[in-house]
N, C-alpha and C positions, 0 to 999 in steps of 0.2 A: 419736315423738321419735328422734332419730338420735343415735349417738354424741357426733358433733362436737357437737350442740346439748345434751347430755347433760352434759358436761366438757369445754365451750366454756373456760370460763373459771376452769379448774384450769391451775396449774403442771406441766408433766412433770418426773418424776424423770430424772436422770441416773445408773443405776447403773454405770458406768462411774467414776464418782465416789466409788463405794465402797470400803472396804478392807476385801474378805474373804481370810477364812483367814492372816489374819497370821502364827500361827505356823507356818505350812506352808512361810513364802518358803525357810526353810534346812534343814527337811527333810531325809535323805537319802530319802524315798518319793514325793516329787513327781516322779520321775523320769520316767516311760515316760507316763503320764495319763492319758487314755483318743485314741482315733481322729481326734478335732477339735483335740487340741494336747493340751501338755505343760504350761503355766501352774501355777507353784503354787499358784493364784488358782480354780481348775476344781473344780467340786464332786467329784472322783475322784482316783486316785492307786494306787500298788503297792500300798497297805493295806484301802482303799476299790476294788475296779477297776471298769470301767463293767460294768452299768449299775449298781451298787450308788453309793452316794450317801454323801460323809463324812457325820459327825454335824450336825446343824445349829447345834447348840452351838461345833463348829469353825469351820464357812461364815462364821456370827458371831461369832465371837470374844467367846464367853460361857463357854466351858468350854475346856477342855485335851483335845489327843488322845491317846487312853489309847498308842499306838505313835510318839509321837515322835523320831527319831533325828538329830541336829544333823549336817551335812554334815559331813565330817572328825574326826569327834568317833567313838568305840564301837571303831573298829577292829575287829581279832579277837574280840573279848569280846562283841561286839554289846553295850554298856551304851546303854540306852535312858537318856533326859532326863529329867525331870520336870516 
């Protein structure tokens, strides 16, 4: 049995469609990303850096990252978000 005849007649997902890492879009550590782009969306980041992998709790948007910093927000103090 071949693929195609396998999950002939499944839907494909579009994860392109998806909305990961929502609280990373305002970040100040999505910054640099890793080597294939900057995306706040990138499982990686100045906290996470590649190869190392955010939480998947983050990716999905099921937990909080323990290093969050809101763009323009901490200034000198560095106050982290919660």
């Amino acid at each position: 049995m071949t693929i195609f005849e396998r999950y002939g007649n499944e839907k494909l997902s579009d994860n392109t469609q998806n909305d990961y890492c929502k609280q990373c879009k305002n970040c100040a550590f999505w910054g640099n990303g890793d080597k294939f782009g900057n995306q706040y969306d990138k499982s990686c980041c100045d906290m996470f850096p590649y190869p190392a992998n955010k939480p998947e709790e983050v990716i999905h948007n099921s937990g909080k990252c323990p290093f969050r910093l809101d763009r323009g927000k901490g200034g000198k103090n560095g106050e982290f978000t919660s």
